[in-house]
MMTF fields as JSON, N, C-alpha, C and O atoms, coordinates in Angstrom:
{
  "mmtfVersion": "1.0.0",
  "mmtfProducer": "UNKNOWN",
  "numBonds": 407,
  "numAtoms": 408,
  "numGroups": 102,
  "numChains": 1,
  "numModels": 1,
  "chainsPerModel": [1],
  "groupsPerChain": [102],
  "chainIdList": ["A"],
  "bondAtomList": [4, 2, 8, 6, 12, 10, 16, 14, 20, 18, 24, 22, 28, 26, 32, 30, 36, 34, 40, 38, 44, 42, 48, 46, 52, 50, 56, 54, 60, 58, 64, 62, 68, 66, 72, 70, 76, 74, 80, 78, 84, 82, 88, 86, 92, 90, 96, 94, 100, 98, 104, 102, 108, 106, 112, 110, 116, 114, 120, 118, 124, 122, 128, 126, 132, 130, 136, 134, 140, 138, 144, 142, 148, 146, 152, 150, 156, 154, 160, 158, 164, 162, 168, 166, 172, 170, 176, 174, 180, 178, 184, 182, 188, 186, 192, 190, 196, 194, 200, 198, 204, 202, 208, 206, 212, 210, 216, 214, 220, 218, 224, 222, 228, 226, 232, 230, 236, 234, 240, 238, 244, 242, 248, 246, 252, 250, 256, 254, 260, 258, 264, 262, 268, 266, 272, 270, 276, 274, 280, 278, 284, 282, 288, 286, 292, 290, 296, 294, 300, 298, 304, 302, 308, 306, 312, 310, 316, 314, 320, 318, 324, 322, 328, 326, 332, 330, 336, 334, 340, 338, 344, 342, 348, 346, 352, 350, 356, 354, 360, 358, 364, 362, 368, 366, 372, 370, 376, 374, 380, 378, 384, 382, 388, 386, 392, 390, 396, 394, 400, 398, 404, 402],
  "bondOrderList": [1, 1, 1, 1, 1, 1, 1, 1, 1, 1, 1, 1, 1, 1, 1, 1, 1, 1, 1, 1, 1, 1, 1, 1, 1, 1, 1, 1, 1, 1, 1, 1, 1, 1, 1, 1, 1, 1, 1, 1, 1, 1, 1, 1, 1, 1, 1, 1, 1, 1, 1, 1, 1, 1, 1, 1, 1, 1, 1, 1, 1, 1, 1, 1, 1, 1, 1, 1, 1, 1, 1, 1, 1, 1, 1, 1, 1, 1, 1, 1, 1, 1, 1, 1, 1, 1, 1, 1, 1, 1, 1, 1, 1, 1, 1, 1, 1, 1, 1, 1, 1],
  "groupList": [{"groupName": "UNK", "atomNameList": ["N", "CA", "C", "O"], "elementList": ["N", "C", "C", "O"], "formalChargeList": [0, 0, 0, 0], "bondAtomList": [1, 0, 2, 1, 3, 2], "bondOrderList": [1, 1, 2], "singleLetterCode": "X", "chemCompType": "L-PEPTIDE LINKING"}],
  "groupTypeList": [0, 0, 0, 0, 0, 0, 0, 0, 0, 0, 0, 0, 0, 0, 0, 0, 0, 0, 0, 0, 0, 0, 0, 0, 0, 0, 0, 0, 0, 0, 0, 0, 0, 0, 0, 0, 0, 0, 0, 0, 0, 0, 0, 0, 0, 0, 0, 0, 0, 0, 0, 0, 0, 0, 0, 0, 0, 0, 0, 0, 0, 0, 0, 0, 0, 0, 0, 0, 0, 0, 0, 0, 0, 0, 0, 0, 0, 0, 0, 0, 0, 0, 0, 0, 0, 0, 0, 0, 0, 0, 0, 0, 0, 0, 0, 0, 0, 0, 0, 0, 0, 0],
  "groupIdList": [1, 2, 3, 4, 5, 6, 7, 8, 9, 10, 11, 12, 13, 14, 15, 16, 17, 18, 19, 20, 21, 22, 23, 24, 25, 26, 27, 28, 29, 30, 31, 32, 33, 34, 35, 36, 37, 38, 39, 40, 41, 42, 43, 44, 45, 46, 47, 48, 49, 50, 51, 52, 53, 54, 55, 56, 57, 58, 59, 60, 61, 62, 63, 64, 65, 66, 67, 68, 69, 70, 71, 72, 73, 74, 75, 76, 77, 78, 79, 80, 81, 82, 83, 84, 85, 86, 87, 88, 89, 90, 91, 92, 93, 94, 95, 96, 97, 98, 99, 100, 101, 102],
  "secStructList": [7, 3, 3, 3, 3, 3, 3, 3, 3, 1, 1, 6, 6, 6, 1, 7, 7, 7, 7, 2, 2, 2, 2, 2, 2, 2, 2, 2, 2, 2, 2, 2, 2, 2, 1, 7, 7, 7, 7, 3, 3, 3, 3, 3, 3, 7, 7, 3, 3, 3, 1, 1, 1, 1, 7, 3, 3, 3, 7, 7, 3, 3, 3, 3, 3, 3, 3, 3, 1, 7, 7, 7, 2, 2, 2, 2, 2, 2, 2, 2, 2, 2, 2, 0, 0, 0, 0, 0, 7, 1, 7, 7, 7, 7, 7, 3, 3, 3, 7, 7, 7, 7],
  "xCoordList": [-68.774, -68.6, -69.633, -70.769, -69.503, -70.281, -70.231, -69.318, -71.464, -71.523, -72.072, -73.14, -71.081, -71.381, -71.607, -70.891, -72.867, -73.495, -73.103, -73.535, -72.355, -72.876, -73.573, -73.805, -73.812, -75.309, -74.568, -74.406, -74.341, -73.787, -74.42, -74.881, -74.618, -75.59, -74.894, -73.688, -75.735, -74.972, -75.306, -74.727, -76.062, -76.087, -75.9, -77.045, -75.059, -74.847, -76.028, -76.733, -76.034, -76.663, -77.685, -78.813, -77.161, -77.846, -77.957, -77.908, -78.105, -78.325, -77.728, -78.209, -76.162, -75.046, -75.122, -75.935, -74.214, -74.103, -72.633, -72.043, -71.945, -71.051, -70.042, -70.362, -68.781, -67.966, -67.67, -67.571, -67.556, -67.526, -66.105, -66.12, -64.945, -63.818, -63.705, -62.619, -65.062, -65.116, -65.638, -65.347, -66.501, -66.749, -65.636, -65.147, -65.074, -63.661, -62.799, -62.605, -62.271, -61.847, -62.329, -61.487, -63.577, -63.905, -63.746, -63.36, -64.104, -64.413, -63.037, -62.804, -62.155, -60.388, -60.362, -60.211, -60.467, -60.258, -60.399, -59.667, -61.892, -62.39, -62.045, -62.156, -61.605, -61.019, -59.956, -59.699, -59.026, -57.681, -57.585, -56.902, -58.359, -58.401, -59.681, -59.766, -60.246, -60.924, -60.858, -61.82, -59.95, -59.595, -61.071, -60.964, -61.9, -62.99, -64.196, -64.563, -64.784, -66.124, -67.386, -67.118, -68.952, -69.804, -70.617, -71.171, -70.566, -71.186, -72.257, -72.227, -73.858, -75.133, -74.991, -75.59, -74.454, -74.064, -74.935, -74.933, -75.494, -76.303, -77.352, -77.409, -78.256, -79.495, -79.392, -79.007, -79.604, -79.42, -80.351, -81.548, -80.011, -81.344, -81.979, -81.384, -83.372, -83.946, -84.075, -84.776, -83.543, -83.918, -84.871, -84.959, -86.077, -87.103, -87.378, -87.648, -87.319, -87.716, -88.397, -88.15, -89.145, -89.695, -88.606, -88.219, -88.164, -87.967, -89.019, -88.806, -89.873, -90.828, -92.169, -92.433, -92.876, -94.627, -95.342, -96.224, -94.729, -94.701, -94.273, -95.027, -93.203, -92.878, -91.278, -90.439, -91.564, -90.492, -89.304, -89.461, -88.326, -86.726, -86.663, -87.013, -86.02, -85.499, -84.296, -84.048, -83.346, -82.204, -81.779, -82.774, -81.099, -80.828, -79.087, -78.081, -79.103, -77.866, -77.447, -78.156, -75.803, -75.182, -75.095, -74.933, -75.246, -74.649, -73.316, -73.302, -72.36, -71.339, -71.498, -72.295, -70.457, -70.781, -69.679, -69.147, -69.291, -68.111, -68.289, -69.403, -67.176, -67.649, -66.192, -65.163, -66.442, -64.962, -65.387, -66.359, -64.334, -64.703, -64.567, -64.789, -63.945, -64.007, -65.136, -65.539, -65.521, -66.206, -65.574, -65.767, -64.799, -63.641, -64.565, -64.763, -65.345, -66.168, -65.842, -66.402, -64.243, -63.737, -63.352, -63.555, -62.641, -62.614, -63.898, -63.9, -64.701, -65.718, -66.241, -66.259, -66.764, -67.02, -66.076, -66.464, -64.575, -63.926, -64.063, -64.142, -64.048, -64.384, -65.412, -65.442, -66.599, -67.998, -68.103, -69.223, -67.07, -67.089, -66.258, -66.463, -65.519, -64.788, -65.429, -65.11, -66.661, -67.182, -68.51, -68.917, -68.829, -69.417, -69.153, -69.988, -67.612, -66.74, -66.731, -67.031, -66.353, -65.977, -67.367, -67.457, -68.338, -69.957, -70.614, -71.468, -69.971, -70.822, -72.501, -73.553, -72.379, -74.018, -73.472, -72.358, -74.847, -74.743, -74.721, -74.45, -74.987, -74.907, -75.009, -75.723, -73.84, -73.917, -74.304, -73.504, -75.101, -75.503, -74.536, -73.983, -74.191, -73.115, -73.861, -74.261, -74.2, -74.928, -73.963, -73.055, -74.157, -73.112, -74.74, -75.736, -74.217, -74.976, -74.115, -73.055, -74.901, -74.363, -74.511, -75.68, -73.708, -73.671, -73.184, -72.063, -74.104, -73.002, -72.693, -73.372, -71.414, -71.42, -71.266, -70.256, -71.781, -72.449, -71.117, -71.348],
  "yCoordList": [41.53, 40.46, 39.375, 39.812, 38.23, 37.228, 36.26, 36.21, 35.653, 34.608, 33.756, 33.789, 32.525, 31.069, 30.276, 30.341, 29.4, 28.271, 26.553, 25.864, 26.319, 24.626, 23.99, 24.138, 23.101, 22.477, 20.495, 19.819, 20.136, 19.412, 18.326, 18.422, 17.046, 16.208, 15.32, 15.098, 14.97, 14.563, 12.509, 11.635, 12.205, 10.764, 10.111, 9.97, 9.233, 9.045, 8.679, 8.496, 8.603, 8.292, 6.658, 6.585, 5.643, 4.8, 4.672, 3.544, 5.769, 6.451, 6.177, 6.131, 5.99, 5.547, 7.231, 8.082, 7.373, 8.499, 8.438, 7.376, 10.09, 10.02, 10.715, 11.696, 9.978, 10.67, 12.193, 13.06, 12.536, 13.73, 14.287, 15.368, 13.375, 14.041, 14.056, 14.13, 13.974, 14.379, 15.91, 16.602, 16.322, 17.799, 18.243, 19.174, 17.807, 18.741, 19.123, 20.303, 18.0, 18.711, 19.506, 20.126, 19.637, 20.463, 21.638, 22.642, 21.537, 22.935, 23.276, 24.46, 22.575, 23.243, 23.89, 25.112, 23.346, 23.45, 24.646, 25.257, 24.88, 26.312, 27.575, 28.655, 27.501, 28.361, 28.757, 29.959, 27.658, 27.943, 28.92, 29.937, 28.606, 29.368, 30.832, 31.855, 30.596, 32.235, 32.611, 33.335, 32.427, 32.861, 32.573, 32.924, 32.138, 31.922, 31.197, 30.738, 31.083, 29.977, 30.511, 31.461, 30.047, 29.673, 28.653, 28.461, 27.715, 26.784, 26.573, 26.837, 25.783, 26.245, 24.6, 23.926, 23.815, 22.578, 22.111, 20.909, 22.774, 22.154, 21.653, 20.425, 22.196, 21.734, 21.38, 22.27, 20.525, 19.915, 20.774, 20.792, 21.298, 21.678, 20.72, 19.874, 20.939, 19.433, 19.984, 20.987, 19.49, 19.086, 18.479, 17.354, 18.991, 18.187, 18.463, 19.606, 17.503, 18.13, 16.514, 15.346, 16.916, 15.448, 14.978, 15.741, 13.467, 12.511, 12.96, 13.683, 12.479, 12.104, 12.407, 12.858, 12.016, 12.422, 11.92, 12.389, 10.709, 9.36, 10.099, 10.129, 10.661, 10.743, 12.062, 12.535, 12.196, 13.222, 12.768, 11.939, 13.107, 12.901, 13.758, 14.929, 13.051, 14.341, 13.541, 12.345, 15.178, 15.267, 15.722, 16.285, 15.693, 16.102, 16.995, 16.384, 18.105, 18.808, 19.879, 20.468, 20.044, 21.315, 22.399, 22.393, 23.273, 24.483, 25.353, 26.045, 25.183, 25.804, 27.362, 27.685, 28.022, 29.596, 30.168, 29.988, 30.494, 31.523, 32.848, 33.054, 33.838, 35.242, 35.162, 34.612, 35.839, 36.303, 37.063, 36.867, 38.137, 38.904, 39.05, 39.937, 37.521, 36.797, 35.77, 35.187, 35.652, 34.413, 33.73, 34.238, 32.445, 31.726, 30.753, 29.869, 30.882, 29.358, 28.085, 27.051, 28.486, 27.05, 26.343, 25.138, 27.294, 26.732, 26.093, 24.863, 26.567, 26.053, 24.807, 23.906, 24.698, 23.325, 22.254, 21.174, 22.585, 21.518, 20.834, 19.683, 22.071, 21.54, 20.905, 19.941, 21.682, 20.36, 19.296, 18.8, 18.758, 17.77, 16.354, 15.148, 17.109, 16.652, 16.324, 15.284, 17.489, 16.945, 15.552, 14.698, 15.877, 14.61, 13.414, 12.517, 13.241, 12.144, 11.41, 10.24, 12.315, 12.648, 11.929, 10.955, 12.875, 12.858, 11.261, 10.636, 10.97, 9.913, 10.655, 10.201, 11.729, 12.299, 12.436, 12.63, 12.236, 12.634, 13.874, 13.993, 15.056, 16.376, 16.746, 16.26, 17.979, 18.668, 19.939, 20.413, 20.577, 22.462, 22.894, 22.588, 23.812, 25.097, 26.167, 25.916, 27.459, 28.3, 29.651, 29.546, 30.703, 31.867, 33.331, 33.465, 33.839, 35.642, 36.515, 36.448, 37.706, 38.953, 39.57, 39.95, 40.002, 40.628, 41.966, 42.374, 42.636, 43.914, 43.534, 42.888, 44.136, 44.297, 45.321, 46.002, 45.526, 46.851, 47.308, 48.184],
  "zCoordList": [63.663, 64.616, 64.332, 64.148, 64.268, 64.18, 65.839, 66.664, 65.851, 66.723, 66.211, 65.599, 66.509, 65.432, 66.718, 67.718, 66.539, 67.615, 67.175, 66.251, 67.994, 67.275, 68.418, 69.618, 67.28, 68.607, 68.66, 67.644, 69.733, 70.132, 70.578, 71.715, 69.854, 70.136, 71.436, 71.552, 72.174, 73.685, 73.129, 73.773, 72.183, 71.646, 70.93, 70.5, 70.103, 68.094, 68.437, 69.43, 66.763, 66.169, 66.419, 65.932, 67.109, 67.63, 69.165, 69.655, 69.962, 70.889, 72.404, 73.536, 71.701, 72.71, 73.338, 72.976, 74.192, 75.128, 74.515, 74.317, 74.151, 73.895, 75.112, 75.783, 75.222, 75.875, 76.543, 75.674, 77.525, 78.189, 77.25, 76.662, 77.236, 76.504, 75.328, 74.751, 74.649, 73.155, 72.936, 71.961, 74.077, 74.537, 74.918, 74.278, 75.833, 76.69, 75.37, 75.075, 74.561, 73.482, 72.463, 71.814, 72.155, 71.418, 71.953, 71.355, 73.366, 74.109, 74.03, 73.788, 74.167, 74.29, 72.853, 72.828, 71.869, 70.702, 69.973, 69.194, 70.573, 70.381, 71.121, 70.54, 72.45, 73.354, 72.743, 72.674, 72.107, 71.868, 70.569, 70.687, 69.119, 68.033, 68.375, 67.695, 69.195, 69.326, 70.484, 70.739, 71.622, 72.825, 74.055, 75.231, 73.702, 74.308, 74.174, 73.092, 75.156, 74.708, 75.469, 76.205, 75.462, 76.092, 75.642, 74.56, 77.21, 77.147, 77.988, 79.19, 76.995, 77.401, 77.88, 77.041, 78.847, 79.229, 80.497, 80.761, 81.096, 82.792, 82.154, 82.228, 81.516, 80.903, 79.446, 78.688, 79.09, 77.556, 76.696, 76.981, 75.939, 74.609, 73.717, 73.05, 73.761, 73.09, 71.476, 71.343, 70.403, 69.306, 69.004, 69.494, 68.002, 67.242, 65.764, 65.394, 64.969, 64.027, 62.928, 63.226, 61.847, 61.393, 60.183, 59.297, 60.338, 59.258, 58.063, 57.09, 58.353, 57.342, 58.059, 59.173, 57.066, 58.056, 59.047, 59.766, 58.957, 60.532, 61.733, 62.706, 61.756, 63.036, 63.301, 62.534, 64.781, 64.672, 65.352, 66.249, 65.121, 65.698, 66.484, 66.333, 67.789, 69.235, 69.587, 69.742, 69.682, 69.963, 71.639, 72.095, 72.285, 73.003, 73.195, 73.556, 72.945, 72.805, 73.797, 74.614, 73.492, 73.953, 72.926, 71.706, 73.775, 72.466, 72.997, 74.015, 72.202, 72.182, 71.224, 70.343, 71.809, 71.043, 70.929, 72.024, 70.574, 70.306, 69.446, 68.966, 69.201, 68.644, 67.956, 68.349, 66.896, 66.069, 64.921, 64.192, 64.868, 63.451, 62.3, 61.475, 62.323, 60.79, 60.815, 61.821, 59.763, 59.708, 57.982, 56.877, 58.324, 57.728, 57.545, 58.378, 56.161, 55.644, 55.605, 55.969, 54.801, 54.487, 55.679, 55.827, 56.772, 58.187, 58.584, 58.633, 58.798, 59.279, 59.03, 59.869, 57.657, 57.386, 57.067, 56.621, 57.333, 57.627, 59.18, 59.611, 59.721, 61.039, 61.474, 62.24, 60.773, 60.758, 59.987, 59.861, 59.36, 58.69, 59.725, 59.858, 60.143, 61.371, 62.712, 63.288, 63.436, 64.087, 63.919, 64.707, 62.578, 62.414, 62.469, 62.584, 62.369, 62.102, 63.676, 63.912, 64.538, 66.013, 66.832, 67.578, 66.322, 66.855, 66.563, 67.192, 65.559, 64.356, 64.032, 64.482, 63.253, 63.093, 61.729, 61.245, 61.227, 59.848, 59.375, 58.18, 60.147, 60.019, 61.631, 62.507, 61.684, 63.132, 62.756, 61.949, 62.993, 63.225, 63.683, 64.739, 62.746, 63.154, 62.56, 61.423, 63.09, 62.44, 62.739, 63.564, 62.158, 62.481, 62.155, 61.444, 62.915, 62.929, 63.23, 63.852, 62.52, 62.788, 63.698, 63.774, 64.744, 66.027, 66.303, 66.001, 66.902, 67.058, 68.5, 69.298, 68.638, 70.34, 71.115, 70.937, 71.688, 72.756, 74.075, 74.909]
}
């Protein structure tokens, strides 16, 4: 079983606020191909990490989660290629682990 996270930036890239129904569909999107979701959505997760040695970049995100016992590569990064498009980010985090479930 795997659990794959994407981390959902709530601002593009020039720090517009993006649409609530660009989430609703993702969130549908994902319900529909793995029958389920969780969403870490009341409190934003803060992203930090450095550009360069000047200074650091902060994000403010959701994390979406889902579980399935495939993990389908080529799926995947089509789909993150897609949410970038969607997001306008130059890269979105999607990460996947190994899970047992209890």
């Amino acid at each position: 079983m795997y659990l794959i996270q994407l981390l959902l930036p709530l601002y593009d890239n020039t720090g517009q606020p993006l649409p609530k129904t660009l989430f609703a569909s993702v969130r549908d999107e994902l319900v529909q191909r793995f029958g389920g979701l969780t969403a870490h959505a009341r409190a934003p997760v803060n992203g930090l990490w450095c550009e360069d040695d000047e200074h650091a970049v902060r994000d403010d995100l959701v994390l979406y989660e889902v579980m399935t016992a495939d993990l389908n590569r080529d799926w995947w990064q089509q789909y993150r290629t897609s949410l970038e498009a969607r997001f306008r980010q130059e890269q979105v985090m999607i990460r996947a682990q190994r899970i047992e479930q209890l």
